[in-house]
C-alpha positions in Angstrom: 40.4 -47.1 -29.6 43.3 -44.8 -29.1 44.9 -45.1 -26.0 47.3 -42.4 -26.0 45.7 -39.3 -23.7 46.0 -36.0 -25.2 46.3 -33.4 -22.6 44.0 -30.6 -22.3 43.9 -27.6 -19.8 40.4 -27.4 -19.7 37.3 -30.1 -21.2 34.1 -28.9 -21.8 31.1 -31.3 -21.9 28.2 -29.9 -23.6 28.4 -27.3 -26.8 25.3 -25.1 -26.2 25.2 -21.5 -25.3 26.7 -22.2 -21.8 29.2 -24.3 -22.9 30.5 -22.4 -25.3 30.8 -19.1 -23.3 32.9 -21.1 -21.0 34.9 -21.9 -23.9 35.0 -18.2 -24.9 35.6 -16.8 -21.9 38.5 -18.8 -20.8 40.2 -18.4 -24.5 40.2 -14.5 -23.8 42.1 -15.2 -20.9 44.4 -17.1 -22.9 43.3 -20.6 -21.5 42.8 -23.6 -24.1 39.7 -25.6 -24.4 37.9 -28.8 -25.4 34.5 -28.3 -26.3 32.4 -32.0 -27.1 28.3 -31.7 -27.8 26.9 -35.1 -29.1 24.6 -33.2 -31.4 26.3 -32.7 -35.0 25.6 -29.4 -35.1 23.6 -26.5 -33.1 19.3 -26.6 -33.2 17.5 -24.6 -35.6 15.2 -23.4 -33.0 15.4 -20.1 -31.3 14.9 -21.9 -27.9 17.1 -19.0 -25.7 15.7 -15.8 -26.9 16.4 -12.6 -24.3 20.0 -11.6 -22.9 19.3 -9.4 -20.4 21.9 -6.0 -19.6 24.2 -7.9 -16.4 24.8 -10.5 -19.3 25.4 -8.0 -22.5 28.0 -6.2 -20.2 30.0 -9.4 -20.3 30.0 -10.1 -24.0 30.5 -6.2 -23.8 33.7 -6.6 -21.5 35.3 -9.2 -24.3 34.3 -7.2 -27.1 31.3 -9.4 -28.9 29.1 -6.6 -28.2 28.6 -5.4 -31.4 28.2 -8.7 -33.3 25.8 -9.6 -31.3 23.8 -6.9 -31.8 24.0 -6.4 -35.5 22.9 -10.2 -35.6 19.8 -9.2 -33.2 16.7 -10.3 -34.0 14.0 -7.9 -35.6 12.0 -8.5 -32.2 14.8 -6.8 -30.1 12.6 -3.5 -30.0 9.5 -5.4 -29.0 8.4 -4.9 -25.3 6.3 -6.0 -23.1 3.9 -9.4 -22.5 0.4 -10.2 -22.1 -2.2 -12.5 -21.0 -5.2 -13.3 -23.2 -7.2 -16.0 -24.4 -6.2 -15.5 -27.9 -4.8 -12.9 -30.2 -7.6 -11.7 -31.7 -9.5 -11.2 -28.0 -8.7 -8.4 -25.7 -6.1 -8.5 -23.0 -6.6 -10.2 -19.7 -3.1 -9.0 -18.0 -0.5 -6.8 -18.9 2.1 -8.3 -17.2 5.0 -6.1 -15.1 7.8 -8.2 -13.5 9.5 -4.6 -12.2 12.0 -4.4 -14.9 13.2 -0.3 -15.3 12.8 1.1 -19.1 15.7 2.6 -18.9 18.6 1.3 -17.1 20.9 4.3 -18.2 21.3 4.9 -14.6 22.7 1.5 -14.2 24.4 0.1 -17.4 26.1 1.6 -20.2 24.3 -1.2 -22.1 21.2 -2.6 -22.5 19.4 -6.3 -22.9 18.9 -7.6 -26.1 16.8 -10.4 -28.2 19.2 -13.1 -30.4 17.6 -16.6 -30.7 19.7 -19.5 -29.6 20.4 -20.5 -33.2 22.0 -17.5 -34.2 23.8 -16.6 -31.2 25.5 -20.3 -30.8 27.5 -19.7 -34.2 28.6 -16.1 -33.4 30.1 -17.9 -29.9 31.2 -20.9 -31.6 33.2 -18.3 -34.5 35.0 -16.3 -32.2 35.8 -19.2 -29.4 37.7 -21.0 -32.2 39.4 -17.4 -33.4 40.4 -17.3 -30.2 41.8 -21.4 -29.8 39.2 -23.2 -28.5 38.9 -26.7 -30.0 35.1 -27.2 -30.7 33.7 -30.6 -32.0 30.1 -31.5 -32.8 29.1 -35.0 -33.4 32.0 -36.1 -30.1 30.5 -36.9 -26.7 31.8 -37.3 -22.8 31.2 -41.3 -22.2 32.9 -41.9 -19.4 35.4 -40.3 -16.7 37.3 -40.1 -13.6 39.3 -38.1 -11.4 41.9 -38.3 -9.4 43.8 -35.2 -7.6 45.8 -34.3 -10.8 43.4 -34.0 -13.3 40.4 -35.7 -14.6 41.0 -39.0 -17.5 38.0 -38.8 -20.3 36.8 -41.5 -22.6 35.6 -39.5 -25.7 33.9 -41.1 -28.8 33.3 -39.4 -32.7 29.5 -40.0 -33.3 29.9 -39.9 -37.2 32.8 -43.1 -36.9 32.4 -44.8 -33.0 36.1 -43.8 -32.8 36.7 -43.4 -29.2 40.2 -42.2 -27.5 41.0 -40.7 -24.2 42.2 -37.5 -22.9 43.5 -36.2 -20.2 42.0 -32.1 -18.9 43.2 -30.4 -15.8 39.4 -29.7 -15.3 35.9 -30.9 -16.5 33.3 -28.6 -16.6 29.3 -29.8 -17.0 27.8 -28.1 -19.3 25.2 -30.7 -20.2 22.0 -29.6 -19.4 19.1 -30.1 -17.0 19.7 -34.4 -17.5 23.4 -33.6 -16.7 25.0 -36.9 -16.9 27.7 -35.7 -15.4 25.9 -34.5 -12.3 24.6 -37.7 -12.0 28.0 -40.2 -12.2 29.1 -37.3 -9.3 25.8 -38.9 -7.3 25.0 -35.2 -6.4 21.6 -34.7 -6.0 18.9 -31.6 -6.9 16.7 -29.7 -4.9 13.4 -28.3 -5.9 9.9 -28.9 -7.5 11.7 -30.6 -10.5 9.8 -30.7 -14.0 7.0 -28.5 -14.3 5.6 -29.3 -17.6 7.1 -30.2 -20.8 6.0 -28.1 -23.8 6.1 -27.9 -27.3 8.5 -26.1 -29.5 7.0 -25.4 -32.8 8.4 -22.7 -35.4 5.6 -21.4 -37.8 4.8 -19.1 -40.9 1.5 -17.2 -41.0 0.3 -13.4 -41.2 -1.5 -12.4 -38.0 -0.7 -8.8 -38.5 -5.3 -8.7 -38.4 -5.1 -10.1 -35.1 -2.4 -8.0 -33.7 -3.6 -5.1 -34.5 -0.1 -3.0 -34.3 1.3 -4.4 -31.3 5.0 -5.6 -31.0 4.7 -7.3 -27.7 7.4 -9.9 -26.8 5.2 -12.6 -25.5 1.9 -13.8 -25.6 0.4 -16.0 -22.7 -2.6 -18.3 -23.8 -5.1 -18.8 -21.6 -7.6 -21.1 -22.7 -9.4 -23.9 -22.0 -9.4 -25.4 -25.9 -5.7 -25.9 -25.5 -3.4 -28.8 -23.6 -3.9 -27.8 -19.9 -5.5 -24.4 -20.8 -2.1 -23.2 -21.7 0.1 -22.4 -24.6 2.3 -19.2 -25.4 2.8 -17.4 -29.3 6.6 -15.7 -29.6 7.5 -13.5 -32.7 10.8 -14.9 -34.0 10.7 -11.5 -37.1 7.8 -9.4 -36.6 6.6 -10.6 -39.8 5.5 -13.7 -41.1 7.7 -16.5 -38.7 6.3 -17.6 -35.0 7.3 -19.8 -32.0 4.1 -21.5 -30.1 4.7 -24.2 -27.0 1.9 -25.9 -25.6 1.7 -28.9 -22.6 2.5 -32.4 -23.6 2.8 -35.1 -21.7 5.4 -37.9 -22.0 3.8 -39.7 -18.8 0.6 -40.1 -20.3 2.5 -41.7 -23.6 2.3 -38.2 -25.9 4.5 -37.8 -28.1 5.6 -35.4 -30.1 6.3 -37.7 -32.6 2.8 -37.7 -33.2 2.3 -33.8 -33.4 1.3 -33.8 -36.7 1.2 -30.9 -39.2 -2.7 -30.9 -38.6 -2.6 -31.2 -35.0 0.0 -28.4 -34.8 -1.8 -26.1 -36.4 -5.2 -26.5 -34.6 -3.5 -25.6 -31.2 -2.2 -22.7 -32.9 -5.4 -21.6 -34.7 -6.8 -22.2 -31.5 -4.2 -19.7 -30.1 -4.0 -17.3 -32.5 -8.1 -16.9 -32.5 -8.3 -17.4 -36.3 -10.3 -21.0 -37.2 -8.8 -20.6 -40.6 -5.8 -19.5 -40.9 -3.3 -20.6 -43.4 -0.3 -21.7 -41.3 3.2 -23.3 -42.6 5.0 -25.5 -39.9 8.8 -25.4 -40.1 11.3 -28.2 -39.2 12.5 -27.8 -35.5 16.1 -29.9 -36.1 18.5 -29.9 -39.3 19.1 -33.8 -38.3 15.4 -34.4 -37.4 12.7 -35.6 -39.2 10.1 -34.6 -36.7 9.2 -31.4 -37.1 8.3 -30.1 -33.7 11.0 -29.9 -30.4 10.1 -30.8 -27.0 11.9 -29.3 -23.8 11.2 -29.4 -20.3 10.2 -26.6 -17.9 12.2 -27.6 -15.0 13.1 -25.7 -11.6 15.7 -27.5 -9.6 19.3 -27.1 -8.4 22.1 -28.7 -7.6 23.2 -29.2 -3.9 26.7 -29.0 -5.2 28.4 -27.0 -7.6 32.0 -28.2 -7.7 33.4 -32.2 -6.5 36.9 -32.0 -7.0 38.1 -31.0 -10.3 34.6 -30.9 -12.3 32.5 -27.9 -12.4 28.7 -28.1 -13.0 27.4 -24.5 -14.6 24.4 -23.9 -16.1 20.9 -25.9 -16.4 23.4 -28.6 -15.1 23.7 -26.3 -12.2 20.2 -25.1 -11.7 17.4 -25.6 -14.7 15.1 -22.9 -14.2 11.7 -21.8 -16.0 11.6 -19.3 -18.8 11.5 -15.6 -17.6 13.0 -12.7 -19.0 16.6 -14.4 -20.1 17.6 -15.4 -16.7 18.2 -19.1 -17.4 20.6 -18.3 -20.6 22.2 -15.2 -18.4 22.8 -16.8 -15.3 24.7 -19.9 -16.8 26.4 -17.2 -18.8 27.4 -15.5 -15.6 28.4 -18.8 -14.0 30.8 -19.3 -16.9 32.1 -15.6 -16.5 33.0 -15.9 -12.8 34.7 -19.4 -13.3 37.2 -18.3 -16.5 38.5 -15.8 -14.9 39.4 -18.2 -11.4 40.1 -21.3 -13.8 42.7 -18.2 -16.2 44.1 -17.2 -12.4 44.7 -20.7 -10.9 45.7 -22.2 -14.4 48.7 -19.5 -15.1 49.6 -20.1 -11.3 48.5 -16.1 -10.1 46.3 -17.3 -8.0 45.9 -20.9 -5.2 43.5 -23.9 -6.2 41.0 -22.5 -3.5 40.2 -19.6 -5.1 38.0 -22.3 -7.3 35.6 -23.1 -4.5 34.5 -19.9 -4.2 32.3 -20.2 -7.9 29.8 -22.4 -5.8 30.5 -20.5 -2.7 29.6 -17.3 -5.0 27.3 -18.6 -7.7 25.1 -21.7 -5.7 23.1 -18.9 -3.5 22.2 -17.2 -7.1 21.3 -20.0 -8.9 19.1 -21.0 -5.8 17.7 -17.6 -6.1 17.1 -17.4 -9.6 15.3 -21.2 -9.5 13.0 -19.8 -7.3 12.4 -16.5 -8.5 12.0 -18.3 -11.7 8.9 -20.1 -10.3 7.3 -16.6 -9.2 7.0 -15.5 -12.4 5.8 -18.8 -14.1 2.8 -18.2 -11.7 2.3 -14.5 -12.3 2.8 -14.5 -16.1 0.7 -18.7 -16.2 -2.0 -17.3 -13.7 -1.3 -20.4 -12.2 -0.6 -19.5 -9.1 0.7 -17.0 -6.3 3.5 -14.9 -6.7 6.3 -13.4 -4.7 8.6 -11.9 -6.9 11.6 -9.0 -6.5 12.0 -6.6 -8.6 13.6 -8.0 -12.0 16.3 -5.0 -11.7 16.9 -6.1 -8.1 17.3 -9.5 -9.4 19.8 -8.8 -12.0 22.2 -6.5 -10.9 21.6 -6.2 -7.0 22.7 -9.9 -5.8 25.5 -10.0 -3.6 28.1 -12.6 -3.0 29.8 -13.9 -0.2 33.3 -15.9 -0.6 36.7 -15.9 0.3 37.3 -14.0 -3.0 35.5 -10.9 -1.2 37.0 -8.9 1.8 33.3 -8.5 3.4 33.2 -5.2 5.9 30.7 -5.2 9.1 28.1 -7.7 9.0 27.7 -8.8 5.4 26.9 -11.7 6.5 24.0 -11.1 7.4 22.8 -8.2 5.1 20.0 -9.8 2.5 21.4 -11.1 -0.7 19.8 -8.8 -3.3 18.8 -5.1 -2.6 17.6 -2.3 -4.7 20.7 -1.3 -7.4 20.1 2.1 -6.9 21.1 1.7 -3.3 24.8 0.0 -4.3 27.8 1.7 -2.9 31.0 0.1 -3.7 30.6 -2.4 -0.7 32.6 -5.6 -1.3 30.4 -8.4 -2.8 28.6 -6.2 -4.8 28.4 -4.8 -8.0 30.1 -1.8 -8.5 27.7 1.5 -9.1 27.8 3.0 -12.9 29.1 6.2 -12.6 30.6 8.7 -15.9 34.5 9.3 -15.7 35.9 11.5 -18.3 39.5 11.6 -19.7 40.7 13.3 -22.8 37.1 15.0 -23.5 35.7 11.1 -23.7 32.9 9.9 -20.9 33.2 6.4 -20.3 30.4 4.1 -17.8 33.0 2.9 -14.7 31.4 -0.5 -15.8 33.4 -0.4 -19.4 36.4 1.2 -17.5 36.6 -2.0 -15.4 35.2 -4.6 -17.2 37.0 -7.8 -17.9 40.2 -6.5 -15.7 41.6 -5.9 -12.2 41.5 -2.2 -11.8 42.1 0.1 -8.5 39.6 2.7 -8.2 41.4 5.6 -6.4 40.5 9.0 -5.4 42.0 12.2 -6.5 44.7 12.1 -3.9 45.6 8.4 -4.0 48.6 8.6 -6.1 50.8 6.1 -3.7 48.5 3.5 -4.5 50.5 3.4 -8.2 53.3 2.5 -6.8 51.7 -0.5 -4.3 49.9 -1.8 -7.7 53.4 -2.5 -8.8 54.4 -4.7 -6.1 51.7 -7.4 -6.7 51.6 -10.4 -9.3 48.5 -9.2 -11.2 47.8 -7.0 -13.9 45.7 -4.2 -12.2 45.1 -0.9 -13.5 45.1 2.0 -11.2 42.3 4.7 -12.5 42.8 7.8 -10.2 39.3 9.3 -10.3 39.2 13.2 -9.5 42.3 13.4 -11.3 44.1 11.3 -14.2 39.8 10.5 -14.8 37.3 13.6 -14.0 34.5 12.5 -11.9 31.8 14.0 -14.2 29.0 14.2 -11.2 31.7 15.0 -8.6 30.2 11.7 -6.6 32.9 9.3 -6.5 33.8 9.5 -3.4 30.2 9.6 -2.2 29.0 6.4 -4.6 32.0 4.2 -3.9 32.3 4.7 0.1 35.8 6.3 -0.2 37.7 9.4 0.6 40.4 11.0 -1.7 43.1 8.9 -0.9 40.9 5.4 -0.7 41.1 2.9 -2.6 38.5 0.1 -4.2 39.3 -3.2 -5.8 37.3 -4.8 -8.7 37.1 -8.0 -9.9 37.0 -8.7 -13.8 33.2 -9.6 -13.2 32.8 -6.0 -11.8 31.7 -7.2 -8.4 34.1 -5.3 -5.3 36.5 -7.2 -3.8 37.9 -5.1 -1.3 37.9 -1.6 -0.5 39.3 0.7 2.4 37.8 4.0 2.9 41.8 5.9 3.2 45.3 4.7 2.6 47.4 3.4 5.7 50.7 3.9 7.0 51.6 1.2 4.4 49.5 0.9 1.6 51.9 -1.4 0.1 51.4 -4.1 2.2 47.8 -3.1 2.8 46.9 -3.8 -1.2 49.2 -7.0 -1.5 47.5 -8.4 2.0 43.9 -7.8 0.3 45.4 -9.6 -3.5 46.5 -12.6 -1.6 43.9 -13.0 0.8 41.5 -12.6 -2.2 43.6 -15.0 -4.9 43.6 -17.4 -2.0 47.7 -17.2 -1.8 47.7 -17.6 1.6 45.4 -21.3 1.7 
């Protein structure tokens, strides 16, 4: 073993999608990172399949946005999900979660369908481009913290080499099972594992039984399968399938014994076809079993950060599959802490602006856990439902922190609400509204993305001059004027007069506004930075 440390800004346990858009993320900001995933390389299976708008507009706002869309699966056009007992039988439910058809109103961007296995690479590509250090085949097996740093025993899989290093930071990305979590001794909440299903890719032509349709999901409903249950996902719109069904580990199934033949009764069974002529495909390049297992889980962490290690994603909350919330909200946890870990780690910005990513991001993943749940029972039949609004739910949360100058009792104002209904208050999103410059409309949501700007009206030139005085690069877009308010509703949509200002994180959430400038507007902006960067802590 070596026992030199190497010194790292940032470690990363844990190289799937979440993982490595922390890695991404914090290399666009110009912060290094150690990435280690025990696996030797990513899963063949889709697993992660739908990325819904909130999380394109952050690959948007680094510029992936195309690449990830010209790698998009065939299914991306495909809408909508039913309940039925089989394909070949009529539909039981249409099923209708709330989500809008068009979210023009809201997003210059739109969702998008990219299984897990093609995504991962794109990530892993330009993280590396960018300087991240990414090793497959390396896992986390021990560490400890002090209040410097955090000390890492690593070891190389292919070799047992094992040497040390030494991160500012450790960030959990290891999954539902996080070990990390669990050498913290911080606990979960919730109704834990669900069910575990199966993941089984297939080939076969069902285009009889579909009869035209190019619906998203498929929800099984019958009594021949495992526990009545079982879902059918096209992976090309062609010839190549996923179907899951119940198994159960405590009863002593498993799916080592899901044969070829056993697989493809469940999905004849499914598919409503006694014969039909199905191929199974291999679930793991370093696998001989052919089918994957995973487990439905909703829980969540009571904690989010102890010390200097950071859980995010299924390590912070493991919710069910629903409309690419459990892929997007780690994604947006990994967002929200670059840009703090970028601020802290070039020294812009005091160590306390870190607790605010659980003090922002526990209440969502709470939220999304449990909205989660709702629509396992509506979409399962399993059970009632309560469920928001899927638009509410993605882009109408609301965060409370000491990274937010809150106005009037935002304390106690609910923490999601209709998006058409946002107005520049601080904690929130900000509204998408069409500037022009230079004959060009551009979506205030690309305008800001991914930077600190000023939002200013058409008479709030002195606020140019008070951006200067402040350690942070923030753009000052005077709307009205340098920008031409295409709908003549700045002012109205953003809670501002002409010479107001309004403050906007890189995440595109508000961090402060004030409806005119003061006497001193100066000191008034570099108050609200410090206040907000935790300077003054």
């Amino acid at each position: 073993m070596h026992t030199e440390e190497q010194h790292i800004p940032i470690l990363i346990a844990g190289g799937a999608l979440v993982g490595l858009s922390t890695s991404l993320f914090l290399a666009w900001h110009g912060v290094p990172s150690l990435v280690v995933e025990k696996h030797p390389e990513p899963a063949r299976l889709p697993r992660a399949r739908g990325y819904n708008a909130r999380t394109m507009e952050l690959f948007r706002a680094i510029g992936l946005e195309e690449t990830i869309r010209a790698a998009q699966s065939p299914t991306a056009a495909n809408h909508g999900m039913i309940r039925t007992s089989s394909l070949a039988s009529e539909e039981m439910v249409v099923l209708d979660e709330g989500a809008s058809p068009d979210l023009s109103a809201l997003t210059p961007t739109t969702g998008t369908v990219i299984g897990q296995d093609t995504l991962e690479p794109i990530l892993i590509e330009q993280a590396r481009k960018l300087g991240s250090d990414i090793r497959f085949s390396t896992e986390l097996i021990s560490f400890e913290q002090n209040e410097t740093g955090v000390s890492a025993l690593l070891r190389d899989r292919t070799n047992g080499r094992e040497w040390r290093v030494r991160a500012d930071y450790l960030i959990a990305a290891d999954g539902n099972r996080s070990r990390i979590r669990e050498a913290l001794g911080i606990k979960t909440q919730g109704p834990g594992t669900i069910a575990y299903m199966t993941d089984i890719a297939f080939e076969a032509d069902l285009s009889d039984v579909l009869r035209g349709r190019n619906v998203y999901l498929y929800y099984i409903s019958n009594p021949a399968l495992p526990d009545g249950q079982g879902g059918v996902m096209p992976l090309d719109n062609q010839r190549r399938w996923s179907f899951g069904t119940p198994i159960h580990p405590e009863r002593g199934e498993r799916r080592e014994d899901m044969t070829d033949e056993r697989c493809i009764a469940q999905i004849r069974i499914a598919v409503g076809v006694p014969d039909l002529d199905v191929k199974i495909l291999p679930a793991y390049p370093w696998d001989a079993v052919k089918v994957g297992m995973w487990e439905q889980a909703a829980r969540a962490a009571e904690r989010y950060q102890q010390g200097r290690v950071f859980l995010v994603g299924d390590a912070a909350h493991a919710v069910l599959p629903s409309g690419g919330l459990g892929a997007g909200t780690g994604i947006q946890d990994a967002f929200n802490l670059a840009w703090k870990l970028a601020l802290v780690h070039s020294g812009k910005a005091g160590s306390a602006l870190l607790r605010t990513y659980e003090e922002e991001r526990l209440p969502i993943g709470n939220l999304t856990v449990e909205q989660t749940r709702q629509r396992y029972f509506y979409r399962t039949g399993t059970g009632e439902s309560r469920m928001i609004d899927t638009d509410e739910l993605v882009f109408g949360y609301r965060y409370r922190s000491a990274a937010i100058i809150t106005e009037g009792a935002a304390e106690q104002t609910a923490l999601t609400q209709p998006p058409a209904t946002l107005n520049g208050e601080p904690g929130t999103r900000i509204p998408n509204l069409y500037v022009e410059r230079d004959g060009k409309a551009v979506s205030t949501i690309d305008l800001c993305a991914g930077k600190w700007s000023l939002l200013v009206g058409e008479q709030g030139e002195i606020w140019k001059e008070a951006a200067q005085q402040v350690d942070l690069p923030l753009q000052v877009c005077m709307i009205g004027k340098e920008w031409k308010d295409v709908a003549g509703r700045f002012g109205e949509a953003y809670g501002v007069e002409a010479t107001g200002a309004v403050l906007v994180r890189p995440d595109l959430f508000v961090a402060w506004r004030t409806c005119s400038a003061e006497h001193d507007p100066s000191g008034q902006l570099a108050r609200a930075v410090k206040r907000i960067l935790c300077l003054n802590q």
